[in-house]
Short mmCIF file of the C-alpha atoms (twelve columns), coordinates in Angstrom:
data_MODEL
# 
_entry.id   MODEL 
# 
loop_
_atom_site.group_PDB 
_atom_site.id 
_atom_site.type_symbol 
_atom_site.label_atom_id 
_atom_site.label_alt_id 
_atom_site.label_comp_id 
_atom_site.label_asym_id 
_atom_site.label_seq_id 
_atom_site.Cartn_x 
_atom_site.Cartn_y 
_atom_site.Cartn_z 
_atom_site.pdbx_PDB_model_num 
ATOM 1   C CA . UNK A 1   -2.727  -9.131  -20.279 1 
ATOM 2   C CA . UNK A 2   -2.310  -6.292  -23.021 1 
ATOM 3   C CA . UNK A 3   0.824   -4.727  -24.228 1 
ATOM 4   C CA . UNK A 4   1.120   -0.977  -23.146 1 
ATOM 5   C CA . UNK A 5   3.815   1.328   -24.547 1 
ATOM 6   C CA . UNK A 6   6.178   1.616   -27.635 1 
ATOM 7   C CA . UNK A 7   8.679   -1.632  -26.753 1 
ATOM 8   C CA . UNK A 8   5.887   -3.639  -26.216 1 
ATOM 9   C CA . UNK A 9   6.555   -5.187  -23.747 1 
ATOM 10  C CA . UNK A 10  4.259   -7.275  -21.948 1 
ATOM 11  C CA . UNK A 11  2.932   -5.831  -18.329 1 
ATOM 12  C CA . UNK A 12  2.730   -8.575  -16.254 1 
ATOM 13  C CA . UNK A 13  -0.552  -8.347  -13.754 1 
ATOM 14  C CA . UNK A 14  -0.402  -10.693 -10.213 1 
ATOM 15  C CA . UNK A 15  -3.087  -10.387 -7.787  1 
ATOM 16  C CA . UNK A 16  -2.663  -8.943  -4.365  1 
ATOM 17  C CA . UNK A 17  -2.056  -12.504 -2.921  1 
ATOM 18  C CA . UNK A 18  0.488   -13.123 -5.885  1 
ATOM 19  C CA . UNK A 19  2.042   -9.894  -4.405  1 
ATOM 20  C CA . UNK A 20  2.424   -10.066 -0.481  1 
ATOM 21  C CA . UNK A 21  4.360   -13.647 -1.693  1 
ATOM 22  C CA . UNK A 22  6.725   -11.775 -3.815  1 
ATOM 23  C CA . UNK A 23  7.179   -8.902  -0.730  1 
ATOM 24  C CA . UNK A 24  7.728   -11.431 1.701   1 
ATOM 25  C CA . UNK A 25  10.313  -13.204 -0.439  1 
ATOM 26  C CA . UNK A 26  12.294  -10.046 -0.531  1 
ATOM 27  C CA . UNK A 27  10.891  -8.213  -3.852  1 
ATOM 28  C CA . UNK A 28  10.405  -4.086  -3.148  1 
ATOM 29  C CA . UNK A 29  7.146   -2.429  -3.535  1 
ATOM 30  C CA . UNK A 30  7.161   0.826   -5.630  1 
ATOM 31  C CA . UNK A 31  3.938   2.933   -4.861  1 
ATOM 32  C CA . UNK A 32  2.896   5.281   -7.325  1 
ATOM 33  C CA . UNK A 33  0.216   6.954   -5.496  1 
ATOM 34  C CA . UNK A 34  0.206   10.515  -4.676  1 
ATOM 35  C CA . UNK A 35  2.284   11.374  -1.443  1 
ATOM 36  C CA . UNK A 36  -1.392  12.543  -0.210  1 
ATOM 37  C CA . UNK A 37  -2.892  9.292   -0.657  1 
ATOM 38  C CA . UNK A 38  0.411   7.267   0.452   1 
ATOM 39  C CA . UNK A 39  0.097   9.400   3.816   1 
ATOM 40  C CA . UNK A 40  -3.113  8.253   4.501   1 
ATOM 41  C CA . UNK A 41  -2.106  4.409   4.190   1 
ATOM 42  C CA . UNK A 42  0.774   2.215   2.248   1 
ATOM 43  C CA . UNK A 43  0.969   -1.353  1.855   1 
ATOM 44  C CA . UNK A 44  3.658   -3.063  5.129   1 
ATOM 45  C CA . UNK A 45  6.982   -3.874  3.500   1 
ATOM 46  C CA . UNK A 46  10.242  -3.926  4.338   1 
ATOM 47  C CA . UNK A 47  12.034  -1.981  0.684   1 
ATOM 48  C CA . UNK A 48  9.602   0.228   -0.060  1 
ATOM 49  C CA . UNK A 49  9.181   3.317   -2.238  1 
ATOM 50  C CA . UNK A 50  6.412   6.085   -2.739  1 
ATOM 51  C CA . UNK A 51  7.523   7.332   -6.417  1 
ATOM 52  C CA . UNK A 52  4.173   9.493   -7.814  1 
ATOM 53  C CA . UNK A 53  3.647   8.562   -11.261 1 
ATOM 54  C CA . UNK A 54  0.761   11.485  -11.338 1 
ATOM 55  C CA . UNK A 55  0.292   14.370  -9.229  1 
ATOM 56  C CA . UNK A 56  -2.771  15.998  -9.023  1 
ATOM 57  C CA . UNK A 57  -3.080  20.050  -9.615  1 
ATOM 58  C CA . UNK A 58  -5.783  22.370  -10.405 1 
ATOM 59  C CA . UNK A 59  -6.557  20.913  -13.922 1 
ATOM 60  C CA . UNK A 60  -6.535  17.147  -13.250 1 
ATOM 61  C CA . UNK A 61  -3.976  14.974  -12.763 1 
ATOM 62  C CA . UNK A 62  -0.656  15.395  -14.727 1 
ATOM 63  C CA . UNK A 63  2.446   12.696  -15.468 1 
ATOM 64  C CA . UNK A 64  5.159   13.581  -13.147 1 
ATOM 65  C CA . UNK A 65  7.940   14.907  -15.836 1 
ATOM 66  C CA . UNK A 66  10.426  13.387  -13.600 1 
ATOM 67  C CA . UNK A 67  9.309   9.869   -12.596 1 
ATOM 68  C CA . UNK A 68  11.552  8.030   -14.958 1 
ATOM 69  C CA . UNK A 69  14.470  10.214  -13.293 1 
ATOM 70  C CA . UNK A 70  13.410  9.792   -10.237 1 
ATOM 71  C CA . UNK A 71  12.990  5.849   -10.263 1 
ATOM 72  C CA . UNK A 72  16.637  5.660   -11.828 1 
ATOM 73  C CA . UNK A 73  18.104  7.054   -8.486  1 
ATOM 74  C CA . UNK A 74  16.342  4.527   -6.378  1 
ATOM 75  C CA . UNK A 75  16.524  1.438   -8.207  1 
ATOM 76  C CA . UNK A 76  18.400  -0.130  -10.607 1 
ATOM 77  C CA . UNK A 77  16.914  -1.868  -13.572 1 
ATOM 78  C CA . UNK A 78  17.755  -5.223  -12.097 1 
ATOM 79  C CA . UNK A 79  15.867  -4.788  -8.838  1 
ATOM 80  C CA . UNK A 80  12.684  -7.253  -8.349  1 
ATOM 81  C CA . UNK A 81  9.887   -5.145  -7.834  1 
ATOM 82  C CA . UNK A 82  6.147   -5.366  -7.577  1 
ATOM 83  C CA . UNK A 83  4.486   -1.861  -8.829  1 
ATOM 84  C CA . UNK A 84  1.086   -0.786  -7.034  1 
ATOM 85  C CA . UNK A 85  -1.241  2.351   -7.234  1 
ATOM 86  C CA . UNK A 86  -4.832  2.930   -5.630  1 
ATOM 87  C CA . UNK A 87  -6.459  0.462   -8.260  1 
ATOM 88  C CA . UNK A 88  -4.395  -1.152  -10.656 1 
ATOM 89  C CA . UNK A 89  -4.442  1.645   -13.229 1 
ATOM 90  C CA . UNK A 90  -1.588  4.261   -12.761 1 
ATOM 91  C CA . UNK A 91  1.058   1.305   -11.805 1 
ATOM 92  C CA . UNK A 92  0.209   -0.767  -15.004 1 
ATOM 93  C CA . UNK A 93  1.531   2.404   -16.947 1 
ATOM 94  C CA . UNK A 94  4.134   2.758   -14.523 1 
ATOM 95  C CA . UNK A 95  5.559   -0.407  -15.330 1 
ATOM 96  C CA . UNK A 96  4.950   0.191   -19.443 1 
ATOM 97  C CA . UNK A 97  7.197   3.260   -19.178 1 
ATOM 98  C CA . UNK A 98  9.513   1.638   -16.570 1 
ATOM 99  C CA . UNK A 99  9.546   -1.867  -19.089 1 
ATOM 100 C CA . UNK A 100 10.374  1.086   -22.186 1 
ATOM 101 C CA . UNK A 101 13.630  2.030   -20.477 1 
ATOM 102 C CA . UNK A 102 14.755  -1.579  -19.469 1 
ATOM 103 C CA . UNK A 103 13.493  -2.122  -16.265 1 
ATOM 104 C CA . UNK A 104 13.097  -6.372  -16.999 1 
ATOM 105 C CA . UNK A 105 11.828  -7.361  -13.347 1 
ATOM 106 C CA . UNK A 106 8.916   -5.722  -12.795 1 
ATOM 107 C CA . UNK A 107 4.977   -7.098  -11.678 1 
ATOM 108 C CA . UNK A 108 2.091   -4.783  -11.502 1 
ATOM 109 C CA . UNK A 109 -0.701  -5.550  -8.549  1 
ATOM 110 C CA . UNK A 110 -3.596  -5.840  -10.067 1 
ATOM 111 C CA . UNK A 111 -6.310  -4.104  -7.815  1 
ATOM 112 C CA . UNK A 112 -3.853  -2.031  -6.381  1 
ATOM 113 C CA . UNK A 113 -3.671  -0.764  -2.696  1 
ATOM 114 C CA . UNK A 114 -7.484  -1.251  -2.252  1 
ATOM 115 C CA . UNK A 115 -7.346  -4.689  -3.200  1 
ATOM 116 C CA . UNK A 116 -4.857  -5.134  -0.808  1 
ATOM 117 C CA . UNK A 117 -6.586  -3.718  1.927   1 
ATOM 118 C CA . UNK A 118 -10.078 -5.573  0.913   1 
ATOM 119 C CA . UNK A 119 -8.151  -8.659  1.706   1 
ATOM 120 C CA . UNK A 120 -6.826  -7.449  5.164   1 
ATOM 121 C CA . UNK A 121 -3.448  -7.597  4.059   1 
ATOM 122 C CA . UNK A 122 -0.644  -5.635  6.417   1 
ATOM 123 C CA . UNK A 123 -0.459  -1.628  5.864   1 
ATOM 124 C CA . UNK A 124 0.924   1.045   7.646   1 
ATOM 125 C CA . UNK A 125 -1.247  4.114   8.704   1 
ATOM 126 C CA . UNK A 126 0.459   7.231   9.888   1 
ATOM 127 C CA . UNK A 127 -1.432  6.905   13.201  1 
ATOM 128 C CA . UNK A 128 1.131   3.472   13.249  1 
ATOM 129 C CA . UNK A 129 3.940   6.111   12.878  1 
ATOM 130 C CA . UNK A 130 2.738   8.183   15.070  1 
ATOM 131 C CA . UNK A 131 2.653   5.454   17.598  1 
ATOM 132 C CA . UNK A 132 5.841   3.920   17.101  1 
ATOM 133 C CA . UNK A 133 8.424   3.395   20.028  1 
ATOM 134 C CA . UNK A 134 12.108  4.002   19.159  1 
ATOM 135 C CA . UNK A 135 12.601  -0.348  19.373  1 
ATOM 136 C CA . UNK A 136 10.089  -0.567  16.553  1 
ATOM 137 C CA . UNK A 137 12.620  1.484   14.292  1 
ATOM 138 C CA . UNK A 138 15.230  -1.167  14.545  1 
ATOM 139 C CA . UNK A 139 12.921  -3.205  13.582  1 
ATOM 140 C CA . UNK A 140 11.749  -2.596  10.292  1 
ATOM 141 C CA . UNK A 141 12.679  0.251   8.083   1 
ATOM 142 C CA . UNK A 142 11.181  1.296   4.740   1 
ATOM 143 C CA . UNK A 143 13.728  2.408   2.408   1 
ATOM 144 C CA . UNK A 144 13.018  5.895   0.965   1 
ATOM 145 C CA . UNK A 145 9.970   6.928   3.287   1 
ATOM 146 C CA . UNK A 146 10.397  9.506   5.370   1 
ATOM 147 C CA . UNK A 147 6.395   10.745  6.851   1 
ATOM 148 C CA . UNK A 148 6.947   13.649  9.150   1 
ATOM 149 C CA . UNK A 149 4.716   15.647  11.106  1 
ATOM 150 C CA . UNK A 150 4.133   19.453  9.790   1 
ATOM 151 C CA . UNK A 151 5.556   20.317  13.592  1 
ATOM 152 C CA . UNK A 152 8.726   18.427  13.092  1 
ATOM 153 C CA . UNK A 153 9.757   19.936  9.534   1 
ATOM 154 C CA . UNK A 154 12.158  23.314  9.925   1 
ATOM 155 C CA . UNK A 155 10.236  26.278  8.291   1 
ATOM 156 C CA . UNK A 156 12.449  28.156  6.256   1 
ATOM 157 C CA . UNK A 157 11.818  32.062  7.220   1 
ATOM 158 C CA . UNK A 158 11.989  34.366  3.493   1 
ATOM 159 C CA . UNK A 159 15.078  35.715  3.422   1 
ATOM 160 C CA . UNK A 160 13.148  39.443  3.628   1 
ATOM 161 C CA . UNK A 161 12.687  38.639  7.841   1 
ATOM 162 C CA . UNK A 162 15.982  37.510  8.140   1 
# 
C-alpha cells in the first residue's frame, strides 16, 4: 500500500473476494468506469453507483472536472463503500481524491471489475436488463443506475422544427 494524494492518506487495497464480503454485508460499490464500459457489464450489487472518474474524448482520457461534485450528491462522507474501475488503477485515485475531501470509509478493489469477473463473481450485463420481468424489479434495485435503450429515451426535436 502507497500513499496517493496531498492528505496522505493511506488507500486501502482488498481483493475482489475481500470485496463481494463487504457488498454482501451491505457496503455500496462506486464504479468509476466510463458509462461505455459500465454498459457493457457492472459488478451485481444491491447500492450501487457508476460515477466516471475519467471520460474518454478525442485526446485521451481526461479527469471528469466534476467527479468530486458529483460523488457529494450521492453519498455522504460516512457511507461504507468499496471503489472499483476496470483494473485497479482509476479507483485507487478515486479514493486518494475522495480520502482528500474526507471521505474516511472507503476500500479500493484491487484488480478491479476484471478481477471480479476472472473469479466468476455476480455481474449484471445489459442483455440481464434487457431480459428482466417486471417481478425482478421488486427485487433488487441499484441505486443511481438507470441503463435505457436508445428507443426508450425521448429525442428532443431543435427548437428550429418545432
Amino acid at each position: 500500500m502507497g500513499s496517493i494524494g496531498s492528505s496522505g492518506a493511506e488507500v486501502v487495497t482488498i481483493d475482489v473476494q475481500e470485496a463481494k464480503d463487504l457488498i454482501k454485508s451491505g457496503y455500496g460499490y462506486m464504479d468509476v468506469r466510463t458509462v461505455e464500459e459500465f454498459k457493457r457489464g457492472y459488478v451485481d450489487a444491491e447500492k450501487i453507483y457508476n460515477i466516471p472518474y475519467m471520460f474518454n474524448t478525442p485526446e485521451g482520457r481526461v479527469k471528469n472536472p466534476d467527479f468530486l461534485k458529483e460523488v457529494a450528491s450521492a453519498c455522504s462522507k460516512e457511507d461504507h463503500i468499496v471503489v472499483g474501475c476496470q483494473s485497479g488503477v482509476r479507483s485507487l485515485y478515486a479514493v486518494a481524491d475522495l480520502q482528500n475531501v474526507g471521505y474516511k470509509h472507503l476500500s479500493n478493489m484491487g484488480g478491479g471489475y476484471l478481477a471480479w469477473t476472472e473469479k466468476h463473481f455476480p455481474v449484471v450485463k445489459p442483455e440481464d436488463v434487457d431480459q428482466k420481468k417486471p417481478e425482478d424489479d421488486e427485487q433488487k434495485k441499484p441505486e443511481l443506475v438507470e441503463l435505457k435503450k436508445p428507443e426508450d429515451v425521448e429525442q428532443k426535436k431543435p427548437e428550429a422544427e418545432l
